[in-house]
Biopython code that builds the backbone (N, CA, C, O; Angstrom):
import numpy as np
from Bio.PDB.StructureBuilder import StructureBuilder

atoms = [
    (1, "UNK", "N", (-14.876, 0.894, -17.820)),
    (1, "UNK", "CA", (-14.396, 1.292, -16.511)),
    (1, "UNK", "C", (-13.589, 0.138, -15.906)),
    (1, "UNK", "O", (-13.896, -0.981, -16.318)),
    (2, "UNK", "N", (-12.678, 0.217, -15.061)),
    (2, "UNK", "CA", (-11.403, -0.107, -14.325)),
    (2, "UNK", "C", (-11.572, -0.533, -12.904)),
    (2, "UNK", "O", (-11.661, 0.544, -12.313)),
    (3, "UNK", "N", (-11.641, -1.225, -12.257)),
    (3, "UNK", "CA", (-11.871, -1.391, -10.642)),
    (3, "UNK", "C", (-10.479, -1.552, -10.217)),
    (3, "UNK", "O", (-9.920, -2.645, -10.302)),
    (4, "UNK", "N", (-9.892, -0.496, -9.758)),
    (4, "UNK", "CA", (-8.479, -0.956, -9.136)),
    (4, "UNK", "C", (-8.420, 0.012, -8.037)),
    (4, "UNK", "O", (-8.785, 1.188, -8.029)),
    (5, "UNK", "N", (-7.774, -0.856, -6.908)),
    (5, "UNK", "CA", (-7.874, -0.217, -5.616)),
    (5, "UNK", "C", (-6.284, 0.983, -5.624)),
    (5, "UNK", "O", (-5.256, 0.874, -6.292)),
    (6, "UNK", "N", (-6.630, 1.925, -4.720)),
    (6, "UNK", "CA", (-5.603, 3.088, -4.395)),
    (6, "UNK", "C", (-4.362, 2.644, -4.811)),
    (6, "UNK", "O", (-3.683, 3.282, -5.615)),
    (7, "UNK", "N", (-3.932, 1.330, -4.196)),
    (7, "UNK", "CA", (-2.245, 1.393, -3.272)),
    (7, "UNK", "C", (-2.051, 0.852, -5.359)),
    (7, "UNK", "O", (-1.694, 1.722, -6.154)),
    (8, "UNK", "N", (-2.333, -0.501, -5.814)),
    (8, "UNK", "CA", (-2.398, -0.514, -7.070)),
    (8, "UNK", "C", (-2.280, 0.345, -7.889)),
    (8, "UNK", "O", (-1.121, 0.689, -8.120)),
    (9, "UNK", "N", (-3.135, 0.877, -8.477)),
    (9, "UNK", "CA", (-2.767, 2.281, -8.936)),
    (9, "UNK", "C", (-1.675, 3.479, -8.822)),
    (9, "UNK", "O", (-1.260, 4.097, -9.803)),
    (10, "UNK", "N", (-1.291, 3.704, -7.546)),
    (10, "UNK", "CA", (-0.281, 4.718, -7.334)),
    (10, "UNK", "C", (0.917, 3.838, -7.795)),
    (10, "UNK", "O", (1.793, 4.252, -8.554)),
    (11, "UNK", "N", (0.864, 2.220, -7.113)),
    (11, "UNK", "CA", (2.576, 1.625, -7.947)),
    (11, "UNK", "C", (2.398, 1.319, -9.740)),
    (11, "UNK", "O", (3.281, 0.848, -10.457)),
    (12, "UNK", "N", (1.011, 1.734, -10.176)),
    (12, "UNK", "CA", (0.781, 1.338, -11.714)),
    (12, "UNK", "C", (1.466, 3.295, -12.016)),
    (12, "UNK", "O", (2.202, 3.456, -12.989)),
    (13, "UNK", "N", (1.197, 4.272, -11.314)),
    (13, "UNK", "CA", (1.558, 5.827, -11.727)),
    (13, "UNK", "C", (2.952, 5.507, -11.698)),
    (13, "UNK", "O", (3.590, 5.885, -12.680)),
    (14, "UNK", "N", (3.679, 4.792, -10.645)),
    (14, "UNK", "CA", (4.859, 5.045, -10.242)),
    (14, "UNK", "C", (6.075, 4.280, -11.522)),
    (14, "UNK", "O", (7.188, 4.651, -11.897)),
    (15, "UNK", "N", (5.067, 2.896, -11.962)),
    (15, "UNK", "CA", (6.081, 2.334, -12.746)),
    (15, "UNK", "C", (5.977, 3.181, -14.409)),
    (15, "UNK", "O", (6.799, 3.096, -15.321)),
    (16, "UNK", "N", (4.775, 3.922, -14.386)),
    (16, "UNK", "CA", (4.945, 4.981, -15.356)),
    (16, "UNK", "C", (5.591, 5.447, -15.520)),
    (16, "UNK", "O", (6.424, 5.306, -16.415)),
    (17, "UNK", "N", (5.483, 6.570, -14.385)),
    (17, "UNK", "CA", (6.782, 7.409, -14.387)),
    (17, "UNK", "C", (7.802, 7.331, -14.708)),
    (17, "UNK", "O", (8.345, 8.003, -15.585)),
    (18, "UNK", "N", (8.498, 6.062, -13.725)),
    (18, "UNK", "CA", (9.934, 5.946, -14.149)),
    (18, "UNK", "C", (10.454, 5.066, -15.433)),
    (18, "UNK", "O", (11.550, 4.584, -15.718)),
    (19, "UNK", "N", (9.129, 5.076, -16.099)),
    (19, "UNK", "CA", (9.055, 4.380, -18.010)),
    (19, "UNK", "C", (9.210, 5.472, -18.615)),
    (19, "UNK", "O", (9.395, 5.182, -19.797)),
    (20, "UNK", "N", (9.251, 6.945, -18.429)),
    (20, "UNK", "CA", (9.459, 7.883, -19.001)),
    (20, "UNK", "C", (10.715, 7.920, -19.259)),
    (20, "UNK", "O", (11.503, 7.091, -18.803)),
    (21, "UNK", "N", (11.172, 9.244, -20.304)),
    (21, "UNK", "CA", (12.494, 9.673, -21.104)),
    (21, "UNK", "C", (13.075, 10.400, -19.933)),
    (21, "UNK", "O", (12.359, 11.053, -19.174)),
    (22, "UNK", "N", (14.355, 10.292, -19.783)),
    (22, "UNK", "CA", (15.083, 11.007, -18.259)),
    (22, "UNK", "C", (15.358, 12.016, -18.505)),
    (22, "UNK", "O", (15.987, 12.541, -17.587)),
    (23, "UNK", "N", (15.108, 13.040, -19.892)),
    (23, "UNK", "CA", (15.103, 13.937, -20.521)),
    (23, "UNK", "C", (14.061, 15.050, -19.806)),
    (23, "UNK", "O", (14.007, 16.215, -19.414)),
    (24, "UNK", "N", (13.125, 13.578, -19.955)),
    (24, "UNK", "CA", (11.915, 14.566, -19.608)),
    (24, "UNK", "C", (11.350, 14.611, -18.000)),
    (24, "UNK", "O", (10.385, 15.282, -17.633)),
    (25, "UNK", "N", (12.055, 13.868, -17.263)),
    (25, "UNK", "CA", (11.968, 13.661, -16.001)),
    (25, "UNK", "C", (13.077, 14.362, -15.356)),
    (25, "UNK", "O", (12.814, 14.681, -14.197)),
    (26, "UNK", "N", (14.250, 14.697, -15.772)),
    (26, "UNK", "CA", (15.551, 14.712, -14.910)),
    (26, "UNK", "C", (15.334, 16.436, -13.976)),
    (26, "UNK", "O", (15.697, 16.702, -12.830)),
    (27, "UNK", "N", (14.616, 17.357, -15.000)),
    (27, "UNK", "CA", (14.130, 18.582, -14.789)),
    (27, "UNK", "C", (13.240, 18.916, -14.107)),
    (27, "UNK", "O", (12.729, 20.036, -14.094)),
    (28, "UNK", "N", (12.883, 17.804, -13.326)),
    (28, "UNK", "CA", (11.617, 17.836, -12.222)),
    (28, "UNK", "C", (12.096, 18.229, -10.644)),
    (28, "UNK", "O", (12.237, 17.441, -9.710)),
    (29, "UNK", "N", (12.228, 19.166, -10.643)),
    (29, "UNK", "CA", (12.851, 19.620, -9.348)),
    (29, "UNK", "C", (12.163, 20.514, -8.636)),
    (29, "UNK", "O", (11.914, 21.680, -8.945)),
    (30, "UNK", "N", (11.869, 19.941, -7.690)),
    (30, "UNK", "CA", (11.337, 20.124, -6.873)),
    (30, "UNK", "C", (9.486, 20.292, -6.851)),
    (30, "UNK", "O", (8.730, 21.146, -6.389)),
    (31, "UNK", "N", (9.290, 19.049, -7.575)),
    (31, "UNK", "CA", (7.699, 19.068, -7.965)),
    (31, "UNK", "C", (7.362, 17.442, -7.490)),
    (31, "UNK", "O", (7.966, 16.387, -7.686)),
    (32, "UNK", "N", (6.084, 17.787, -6.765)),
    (32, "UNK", "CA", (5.335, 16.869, -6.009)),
    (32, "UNK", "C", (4.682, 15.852, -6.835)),
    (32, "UNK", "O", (4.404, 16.516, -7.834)),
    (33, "UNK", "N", (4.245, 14.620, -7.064)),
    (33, "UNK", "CA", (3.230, 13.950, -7.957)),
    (33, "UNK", "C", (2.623, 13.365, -7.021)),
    (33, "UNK", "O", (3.214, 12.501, -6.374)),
    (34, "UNK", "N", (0.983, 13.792, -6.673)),
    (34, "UNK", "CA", (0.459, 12.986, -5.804)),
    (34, "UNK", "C", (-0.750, 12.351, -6.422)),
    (34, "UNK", "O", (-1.067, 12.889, -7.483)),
    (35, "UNK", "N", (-1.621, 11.208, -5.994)),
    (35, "UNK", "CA", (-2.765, 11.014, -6.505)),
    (35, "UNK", "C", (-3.851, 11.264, -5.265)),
    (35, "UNK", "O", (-3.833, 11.353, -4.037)),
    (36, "UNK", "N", (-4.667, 11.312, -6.201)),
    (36, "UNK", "CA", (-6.301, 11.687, -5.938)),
    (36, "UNK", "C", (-7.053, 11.114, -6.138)),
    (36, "UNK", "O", (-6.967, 10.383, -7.124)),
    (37, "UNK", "N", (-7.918, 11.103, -5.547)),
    (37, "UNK", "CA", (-9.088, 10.216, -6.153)),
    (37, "UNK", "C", (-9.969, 11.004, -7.021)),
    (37, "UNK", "O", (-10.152, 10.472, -8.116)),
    (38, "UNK", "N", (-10.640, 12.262, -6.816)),
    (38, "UNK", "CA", (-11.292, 13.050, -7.901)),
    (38, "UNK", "C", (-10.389, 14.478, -7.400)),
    (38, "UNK", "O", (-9.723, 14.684, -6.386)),
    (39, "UNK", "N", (-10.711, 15.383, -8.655)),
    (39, "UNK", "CA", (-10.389, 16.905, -8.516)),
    (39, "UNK", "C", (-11.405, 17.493, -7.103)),
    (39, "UNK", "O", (-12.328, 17.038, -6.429)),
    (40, "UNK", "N", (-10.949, 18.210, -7.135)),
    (40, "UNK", "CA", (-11.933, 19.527, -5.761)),
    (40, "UNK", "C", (-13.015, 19.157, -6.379)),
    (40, "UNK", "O", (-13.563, 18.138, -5.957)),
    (41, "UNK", "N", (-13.538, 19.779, -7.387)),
    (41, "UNK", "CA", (-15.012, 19.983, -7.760)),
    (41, "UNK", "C", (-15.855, 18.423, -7.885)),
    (41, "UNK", "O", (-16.986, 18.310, -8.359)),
    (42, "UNK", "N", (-15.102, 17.392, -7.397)),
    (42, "UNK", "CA", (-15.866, 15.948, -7.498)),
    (42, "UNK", "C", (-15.772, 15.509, -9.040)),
    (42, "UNK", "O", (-15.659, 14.292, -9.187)),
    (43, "UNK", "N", (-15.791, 16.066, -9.897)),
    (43, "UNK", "CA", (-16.096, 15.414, -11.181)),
    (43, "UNK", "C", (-15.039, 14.282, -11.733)),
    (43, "UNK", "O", (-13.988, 13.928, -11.199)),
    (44, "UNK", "N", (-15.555, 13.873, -12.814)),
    (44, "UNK", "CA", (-14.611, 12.656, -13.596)),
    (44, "UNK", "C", (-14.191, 13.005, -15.109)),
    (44, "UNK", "O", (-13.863, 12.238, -16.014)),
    (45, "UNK", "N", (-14.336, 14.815, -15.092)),
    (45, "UNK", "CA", (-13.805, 15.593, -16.052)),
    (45, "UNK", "C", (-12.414, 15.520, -16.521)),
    (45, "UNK", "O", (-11.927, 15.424, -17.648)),
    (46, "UNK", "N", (-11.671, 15.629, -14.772)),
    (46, "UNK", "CA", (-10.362, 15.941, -15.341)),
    (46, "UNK", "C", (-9.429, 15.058, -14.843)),
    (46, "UNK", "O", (-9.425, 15.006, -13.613)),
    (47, "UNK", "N", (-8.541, 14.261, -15.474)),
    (47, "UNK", "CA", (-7.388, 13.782, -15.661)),
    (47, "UNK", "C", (-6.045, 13.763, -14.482)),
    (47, "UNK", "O", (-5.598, 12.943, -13.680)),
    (48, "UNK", "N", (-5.783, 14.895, -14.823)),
    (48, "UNK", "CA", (-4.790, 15.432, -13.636)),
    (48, "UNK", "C", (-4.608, 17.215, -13.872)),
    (48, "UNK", "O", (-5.309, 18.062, -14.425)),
    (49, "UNK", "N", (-3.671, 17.240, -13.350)),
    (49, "UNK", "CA", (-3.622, 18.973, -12.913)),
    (49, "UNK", "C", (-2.261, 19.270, -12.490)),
    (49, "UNK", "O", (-1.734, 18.634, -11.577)),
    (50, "UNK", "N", (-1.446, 20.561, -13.346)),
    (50, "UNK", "CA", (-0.617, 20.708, -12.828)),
    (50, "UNK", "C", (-0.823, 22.155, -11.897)),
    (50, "UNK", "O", (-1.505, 23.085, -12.327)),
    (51, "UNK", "N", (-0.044, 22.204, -10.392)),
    (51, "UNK", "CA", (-0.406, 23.177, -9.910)),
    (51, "UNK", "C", (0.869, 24.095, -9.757)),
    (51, "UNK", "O", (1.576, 23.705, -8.827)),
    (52, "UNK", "N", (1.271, 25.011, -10.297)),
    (52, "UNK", "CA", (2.675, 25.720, -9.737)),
    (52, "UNK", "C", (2.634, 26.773, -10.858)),
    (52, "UNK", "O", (1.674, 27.125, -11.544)),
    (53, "UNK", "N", (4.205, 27.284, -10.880)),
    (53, "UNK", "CA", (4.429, 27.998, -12.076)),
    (53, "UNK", "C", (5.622, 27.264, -12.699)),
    (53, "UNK", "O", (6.608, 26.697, -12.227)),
    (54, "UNK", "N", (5.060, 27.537, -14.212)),
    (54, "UNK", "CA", (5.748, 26.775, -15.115)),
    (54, "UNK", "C", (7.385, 27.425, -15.653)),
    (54, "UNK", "O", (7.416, 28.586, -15.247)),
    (55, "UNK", "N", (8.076, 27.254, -16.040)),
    (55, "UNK", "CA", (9.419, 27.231, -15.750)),
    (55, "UNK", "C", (9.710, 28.465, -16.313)),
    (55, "UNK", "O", (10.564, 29.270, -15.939)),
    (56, "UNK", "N", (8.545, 28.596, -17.703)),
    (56, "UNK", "CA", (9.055, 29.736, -18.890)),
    (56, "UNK", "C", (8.395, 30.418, -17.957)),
    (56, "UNK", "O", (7.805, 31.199, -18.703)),
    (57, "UNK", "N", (8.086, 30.680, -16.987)),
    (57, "UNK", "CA", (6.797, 32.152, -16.246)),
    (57, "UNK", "C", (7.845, 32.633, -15.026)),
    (57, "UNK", "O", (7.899, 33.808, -14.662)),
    (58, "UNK", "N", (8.812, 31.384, -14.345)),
    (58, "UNK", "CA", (9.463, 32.082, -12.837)),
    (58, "UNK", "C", (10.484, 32.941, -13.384)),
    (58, "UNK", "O", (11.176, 32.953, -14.402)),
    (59, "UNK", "N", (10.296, 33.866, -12.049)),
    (59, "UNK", "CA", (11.852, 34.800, -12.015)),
    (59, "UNK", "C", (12.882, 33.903, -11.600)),
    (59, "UNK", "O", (13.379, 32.933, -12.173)),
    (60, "UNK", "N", (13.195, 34.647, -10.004)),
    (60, "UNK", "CA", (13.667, 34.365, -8.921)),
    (60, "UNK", "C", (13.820, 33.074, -8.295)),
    (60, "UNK", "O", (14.533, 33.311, -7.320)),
    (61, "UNK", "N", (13.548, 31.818, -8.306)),
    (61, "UNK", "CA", (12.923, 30.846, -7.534)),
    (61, "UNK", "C", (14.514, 30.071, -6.757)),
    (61, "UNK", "O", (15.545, 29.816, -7.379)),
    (62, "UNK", "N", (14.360, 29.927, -5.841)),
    (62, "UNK", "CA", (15.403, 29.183, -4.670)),
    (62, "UNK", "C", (14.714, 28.486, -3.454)),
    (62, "UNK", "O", (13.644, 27.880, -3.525)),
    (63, "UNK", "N", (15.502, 28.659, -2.275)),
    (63, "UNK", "CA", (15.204, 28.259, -1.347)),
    (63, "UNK", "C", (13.897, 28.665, -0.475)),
    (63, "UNK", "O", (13.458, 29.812, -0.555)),
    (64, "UNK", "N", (13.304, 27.720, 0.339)),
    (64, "UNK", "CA", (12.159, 28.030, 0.565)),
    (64, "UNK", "C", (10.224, 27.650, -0.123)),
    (64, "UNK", "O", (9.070, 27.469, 0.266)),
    (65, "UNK", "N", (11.031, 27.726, -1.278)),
    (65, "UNK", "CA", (9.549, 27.615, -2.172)),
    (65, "UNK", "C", (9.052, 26.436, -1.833)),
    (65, "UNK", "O", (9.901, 25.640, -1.431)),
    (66, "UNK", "N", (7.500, 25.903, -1.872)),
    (66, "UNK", "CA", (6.675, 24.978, -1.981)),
    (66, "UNK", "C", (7.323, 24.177, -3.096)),
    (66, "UNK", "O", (7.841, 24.786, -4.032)),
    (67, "UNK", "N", (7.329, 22.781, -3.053)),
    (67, "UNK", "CA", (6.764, 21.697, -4.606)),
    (67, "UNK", "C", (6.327, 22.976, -5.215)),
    (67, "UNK", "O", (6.057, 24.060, -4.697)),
    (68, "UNK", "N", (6.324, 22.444, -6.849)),
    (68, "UNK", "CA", (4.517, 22.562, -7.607)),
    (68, "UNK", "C", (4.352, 21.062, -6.995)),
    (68, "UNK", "O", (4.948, 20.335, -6.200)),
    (69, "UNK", "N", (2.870, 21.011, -8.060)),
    (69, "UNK", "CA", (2.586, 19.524, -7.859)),
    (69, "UNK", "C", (1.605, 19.201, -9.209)),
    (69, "UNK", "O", (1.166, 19.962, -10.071)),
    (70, "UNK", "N", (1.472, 17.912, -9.038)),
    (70, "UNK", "CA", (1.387, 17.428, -10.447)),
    (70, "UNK", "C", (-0.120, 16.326, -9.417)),
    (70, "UNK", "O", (-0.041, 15.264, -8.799)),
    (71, "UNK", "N", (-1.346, 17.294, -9.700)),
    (71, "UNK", "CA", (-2.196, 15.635, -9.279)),
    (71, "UNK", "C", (-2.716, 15.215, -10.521)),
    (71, "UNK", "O", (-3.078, 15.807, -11.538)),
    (72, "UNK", "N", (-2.649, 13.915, -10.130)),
    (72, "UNK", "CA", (-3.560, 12.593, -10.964)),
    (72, "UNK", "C", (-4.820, 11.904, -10.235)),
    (72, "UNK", "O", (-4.981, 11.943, -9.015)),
    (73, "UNK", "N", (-5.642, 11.306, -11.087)),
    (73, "UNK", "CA", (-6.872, 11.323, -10.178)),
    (73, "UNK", "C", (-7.247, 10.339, -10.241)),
    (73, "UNK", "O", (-6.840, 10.252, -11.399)),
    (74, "UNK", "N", (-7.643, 9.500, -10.095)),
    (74, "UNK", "CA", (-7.798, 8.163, -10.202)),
    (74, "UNK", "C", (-9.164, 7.767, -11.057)),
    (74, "UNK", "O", (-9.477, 7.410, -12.193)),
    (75, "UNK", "N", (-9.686, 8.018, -9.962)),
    (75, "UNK", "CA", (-11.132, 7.623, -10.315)),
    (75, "UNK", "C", (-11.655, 7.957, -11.921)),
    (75, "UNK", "O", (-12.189, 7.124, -12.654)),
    (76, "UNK", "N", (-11.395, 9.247, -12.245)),
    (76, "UNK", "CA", (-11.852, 9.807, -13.790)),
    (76, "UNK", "C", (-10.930, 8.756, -14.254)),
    (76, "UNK", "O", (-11.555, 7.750, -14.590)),
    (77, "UNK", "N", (-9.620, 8.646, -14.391)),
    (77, "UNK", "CA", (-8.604, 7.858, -15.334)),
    (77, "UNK", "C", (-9.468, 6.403, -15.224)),
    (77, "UNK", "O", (-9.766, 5.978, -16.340)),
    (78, "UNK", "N", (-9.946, 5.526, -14.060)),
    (78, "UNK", "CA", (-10.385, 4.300, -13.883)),
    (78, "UNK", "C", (-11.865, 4.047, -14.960)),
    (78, "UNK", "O", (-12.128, 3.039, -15.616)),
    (79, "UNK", "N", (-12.788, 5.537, -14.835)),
    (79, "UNK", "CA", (-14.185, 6.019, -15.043)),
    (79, "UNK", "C", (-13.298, 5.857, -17.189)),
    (79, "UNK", "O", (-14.184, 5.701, -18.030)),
    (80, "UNK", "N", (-12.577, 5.881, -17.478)),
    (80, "UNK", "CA", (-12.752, 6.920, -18.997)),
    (80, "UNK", "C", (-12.015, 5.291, -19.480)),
    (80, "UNK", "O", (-12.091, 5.206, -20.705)),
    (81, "UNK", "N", (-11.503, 4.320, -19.007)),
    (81, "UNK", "CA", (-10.777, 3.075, -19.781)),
    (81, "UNK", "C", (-11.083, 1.852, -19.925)),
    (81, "UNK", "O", (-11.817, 1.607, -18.968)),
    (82, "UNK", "N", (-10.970, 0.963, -20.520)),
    (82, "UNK", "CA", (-12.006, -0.654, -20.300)),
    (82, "UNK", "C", (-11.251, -1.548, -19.660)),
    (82, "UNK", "O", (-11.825, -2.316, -18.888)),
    (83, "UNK", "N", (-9.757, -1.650, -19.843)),
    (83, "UNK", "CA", (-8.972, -2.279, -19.657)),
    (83, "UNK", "C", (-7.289, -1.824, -18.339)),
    (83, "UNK", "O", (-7.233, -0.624, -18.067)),
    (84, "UNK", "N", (-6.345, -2.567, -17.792)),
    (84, "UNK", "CA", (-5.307, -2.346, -17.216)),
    (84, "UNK", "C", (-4.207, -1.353, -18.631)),
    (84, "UNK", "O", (-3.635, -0.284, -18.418)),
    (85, "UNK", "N", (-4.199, -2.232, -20.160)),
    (85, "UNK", "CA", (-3.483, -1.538, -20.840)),
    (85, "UNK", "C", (-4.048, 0.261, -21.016)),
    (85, "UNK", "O", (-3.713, 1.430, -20.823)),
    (86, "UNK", "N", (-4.900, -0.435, -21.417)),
    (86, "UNK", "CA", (-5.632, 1.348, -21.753)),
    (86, "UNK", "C", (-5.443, 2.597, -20.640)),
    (86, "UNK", "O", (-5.306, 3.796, -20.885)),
    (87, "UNK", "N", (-5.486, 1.880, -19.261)),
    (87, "UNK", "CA", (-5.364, 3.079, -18.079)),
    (87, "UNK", "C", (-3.943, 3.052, -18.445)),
    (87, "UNK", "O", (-3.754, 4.234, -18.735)),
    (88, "UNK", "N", (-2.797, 2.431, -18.618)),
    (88, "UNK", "CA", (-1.285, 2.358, -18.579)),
    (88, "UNK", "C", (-0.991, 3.758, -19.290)),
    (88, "UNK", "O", (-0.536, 4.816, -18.856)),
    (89, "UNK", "N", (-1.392, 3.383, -20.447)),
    (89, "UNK", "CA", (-1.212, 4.301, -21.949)),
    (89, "UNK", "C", (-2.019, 5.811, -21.091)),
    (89, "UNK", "O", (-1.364, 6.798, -20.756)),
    (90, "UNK", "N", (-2.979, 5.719, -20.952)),
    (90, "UNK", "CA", (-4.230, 6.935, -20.773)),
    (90, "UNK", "C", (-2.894, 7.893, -19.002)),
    (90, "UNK", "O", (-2.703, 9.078, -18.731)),
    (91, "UNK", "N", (-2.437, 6.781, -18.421)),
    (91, "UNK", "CA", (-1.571, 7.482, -17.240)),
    (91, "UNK", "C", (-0.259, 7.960, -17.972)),
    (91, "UNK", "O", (0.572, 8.700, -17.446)),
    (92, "UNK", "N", (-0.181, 7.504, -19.113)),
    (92, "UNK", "CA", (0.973, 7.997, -19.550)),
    (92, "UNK", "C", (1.069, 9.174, -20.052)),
    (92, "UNK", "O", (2.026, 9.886, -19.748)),
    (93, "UNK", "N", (-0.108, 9.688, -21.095)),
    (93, "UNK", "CA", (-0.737, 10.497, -21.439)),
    (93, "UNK", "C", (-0.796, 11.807, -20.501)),
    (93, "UNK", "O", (-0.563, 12.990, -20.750)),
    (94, "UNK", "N", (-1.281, 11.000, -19.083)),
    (94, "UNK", "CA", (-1.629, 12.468, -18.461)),
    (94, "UNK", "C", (-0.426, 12.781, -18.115)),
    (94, "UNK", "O", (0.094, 13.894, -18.197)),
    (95, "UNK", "N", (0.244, 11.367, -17.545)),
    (95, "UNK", "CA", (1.925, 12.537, -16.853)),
    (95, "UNK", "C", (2.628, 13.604, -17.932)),
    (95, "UNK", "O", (3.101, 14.725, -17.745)),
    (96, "UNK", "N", (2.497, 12.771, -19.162)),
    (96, "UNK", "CA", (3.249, 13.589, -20.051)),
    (96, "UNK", "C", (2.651, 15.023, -20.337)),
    (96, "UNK", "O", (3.370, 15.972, -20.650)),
    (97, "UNK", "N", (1.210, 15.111, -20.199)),
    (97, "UNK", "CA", (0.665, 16.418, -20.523)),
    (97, "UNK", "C", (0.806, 17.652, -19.364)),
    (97, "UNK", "O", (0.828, 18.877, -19.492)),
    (98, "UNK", "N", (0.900, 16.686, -18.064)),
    (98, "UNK", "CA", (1.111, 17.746, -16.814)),
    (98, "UNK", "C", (2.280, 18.277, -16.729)),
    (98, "UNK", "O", (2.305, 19.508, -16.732)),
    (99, "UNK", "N", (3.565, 17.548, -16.630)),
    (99, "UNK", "CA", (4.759, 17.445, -17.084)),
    (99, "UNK", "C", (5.276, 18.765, -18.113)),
    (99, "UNK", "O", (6.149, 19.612, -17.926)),
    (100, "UNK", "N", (4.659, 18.616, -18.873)),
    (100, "UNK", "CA", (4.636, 19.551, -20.437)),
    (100, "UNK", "C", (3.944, 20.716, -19.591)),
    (100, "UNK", "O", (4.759, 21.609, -19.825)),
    (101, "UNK", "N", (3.273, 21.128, -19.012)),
    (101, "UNK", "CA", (2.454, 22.368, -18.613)),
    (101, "UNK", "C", (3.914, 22.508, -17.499)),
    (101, "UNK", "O", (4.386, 23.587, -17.859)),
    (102, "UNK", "N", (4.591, 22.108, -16.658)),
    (102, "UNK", "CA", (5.403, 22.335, -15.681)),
    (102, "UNK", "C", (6.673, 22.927, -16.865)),
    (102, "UNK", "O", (6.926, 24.101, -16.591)),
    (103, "UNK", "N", (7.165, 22.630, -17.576)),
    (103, "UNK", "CA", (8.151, 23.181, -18.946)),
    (103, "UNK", "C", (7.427, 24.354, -19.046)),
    (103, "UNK", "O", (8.180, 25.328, -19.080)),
    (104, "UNK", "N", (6.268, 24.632, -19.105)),
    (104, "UNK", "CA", (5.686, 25.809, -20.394)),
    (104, "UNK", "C", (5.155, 25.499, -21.130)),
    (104, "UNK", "O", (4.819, 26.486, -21.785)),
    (105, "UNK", "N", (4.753, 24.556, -21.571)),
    (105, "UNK", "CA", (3.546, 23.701, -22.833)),
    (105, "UNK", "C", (2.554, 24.326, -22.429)),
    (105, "UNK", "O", (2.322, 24.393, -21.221)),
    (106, "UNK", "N", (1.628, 25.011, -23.501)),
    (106, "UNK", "CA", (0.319, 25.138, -23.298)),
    (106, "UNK", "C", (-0.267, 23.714, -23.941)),
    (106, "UNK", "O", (0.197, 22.796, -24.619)),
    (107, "UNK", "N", (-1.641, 24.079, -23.300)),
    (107, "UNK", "CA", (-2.740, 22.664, -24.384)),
    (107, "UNK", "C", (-2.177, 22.814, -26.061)),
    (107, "UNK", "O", (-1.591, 22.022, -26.799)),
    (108, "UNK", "N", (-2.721, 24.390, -26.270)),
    (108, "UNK", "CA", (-2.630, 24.014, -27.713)),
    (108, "UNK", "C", (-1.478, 23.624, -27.989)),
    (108, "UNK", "O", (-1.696, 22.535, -28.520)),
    (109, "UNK", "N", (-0.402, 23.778, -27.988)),
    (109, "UNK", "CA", (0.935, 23.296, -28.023)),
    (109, "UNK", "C", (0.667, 21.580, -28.034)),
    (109, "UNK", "O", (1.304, 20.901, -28.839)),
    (110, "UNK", "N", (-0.249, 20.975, -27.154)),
    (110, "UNK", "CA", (0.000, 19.604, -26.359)),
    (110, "UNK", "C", (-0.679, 19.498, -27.840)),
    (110, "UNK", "O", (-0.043, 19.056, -28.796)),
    (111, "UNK", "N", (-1.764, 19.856, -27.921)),
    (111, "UNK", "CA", (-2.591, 19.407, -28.713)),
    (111, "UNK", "C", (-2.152, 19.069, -30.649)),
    (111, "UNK", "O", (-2.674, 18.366, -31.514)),
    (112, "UNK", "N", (-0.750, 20.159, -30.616)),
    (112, "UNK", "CA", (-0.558, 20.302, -32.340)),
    (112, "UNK", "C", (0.471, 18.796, -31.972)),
    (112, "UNK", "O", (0.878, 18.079, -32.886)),
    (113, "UNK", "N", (0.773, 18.512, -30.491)),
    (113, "UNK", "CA", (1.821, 17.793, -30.858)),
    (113, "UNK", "C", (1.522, 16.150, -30.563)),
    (113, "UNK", "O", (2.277, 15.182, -30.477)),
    (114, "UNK", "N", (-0.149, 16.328, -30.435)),
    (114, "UNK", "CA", (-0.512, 15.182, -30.039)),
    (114, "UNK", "C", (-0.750, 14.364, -28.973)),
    (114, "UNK", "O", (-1.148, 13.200, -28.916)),
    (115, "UNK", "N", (-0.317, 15.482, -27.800)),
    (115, "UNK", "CA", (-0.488, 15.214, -26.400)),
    (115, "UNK", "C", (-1.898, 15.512, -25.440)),
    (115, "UNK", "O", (-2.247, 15.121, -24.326)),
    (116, "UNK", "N", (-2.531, 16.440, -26.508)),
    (116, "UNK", "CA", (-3.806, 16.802, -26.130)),
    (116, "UNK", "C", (-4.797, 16.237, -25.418)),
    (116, "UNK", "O", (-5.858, 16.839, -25.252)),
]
sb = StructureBuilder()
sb.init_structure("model")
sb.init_model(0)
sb.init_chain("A")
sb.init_seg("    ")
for serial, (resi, resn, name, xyz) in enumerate(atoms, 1):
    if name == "N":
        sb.init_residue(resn, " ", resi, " ")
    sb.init_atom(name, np.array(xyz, "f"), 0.0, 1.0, " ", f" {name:<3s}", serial, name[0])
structure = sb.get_structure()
């Protein structure tokens, strides 16, 4: 486990992020990334969460609509790593898997491709 305070963490998500492929970022329109400290249900189950509809599922979509949003959670990511590298890698992991569900990736998909 990890002891790192909020504001830390969100600029450790943030320099993630923008370590990503612009491939895979540039298509992010109009989607929120916020952090959390745990999911609704309290636990240190889950990772992050994407909340919206995924790109292969909309009709219609324009003006007006909400974000999706993409949470990350802190505490489980801090709870599951030993080290600063390991949460780096493990945050990278999740953006890329939430990310991938906002495209249309299912798990199993994540999973044949190693993102699981």
């Amino acid at each position: 486990m990890v002891d790192m305070d909020a504001d830390t963490f969100e600029a450790l998500v943030g320099d993630v992020f923008d370590s990503l492929p612009d491939d895979m970022v540039n298509g992010l329109d109009n989607v929120a990334i916020v952090i959390e400290d745990r999911p609704e249900d309290g636990s240190l189950n889950l990772l992050g969460l994407y909340h919206g509809v995924s790109l292969d599922h909309r009709g219609q979509y324009g003006f007006g609509e909400l974000p999706d949003m993409i949470s990350i959670y802190r505490e489980p990511l801090l709870h599951i790593v030993t080290d600063a590298t390991e949460l780096r890698e493990q945050v990278r992991i999740t953006l890329v898997h939430e990310i991938a569900h906002f495209y249309g990736i299912d798990d199993d998909e994540l999973h044949a491709l190693g993102w699981g």
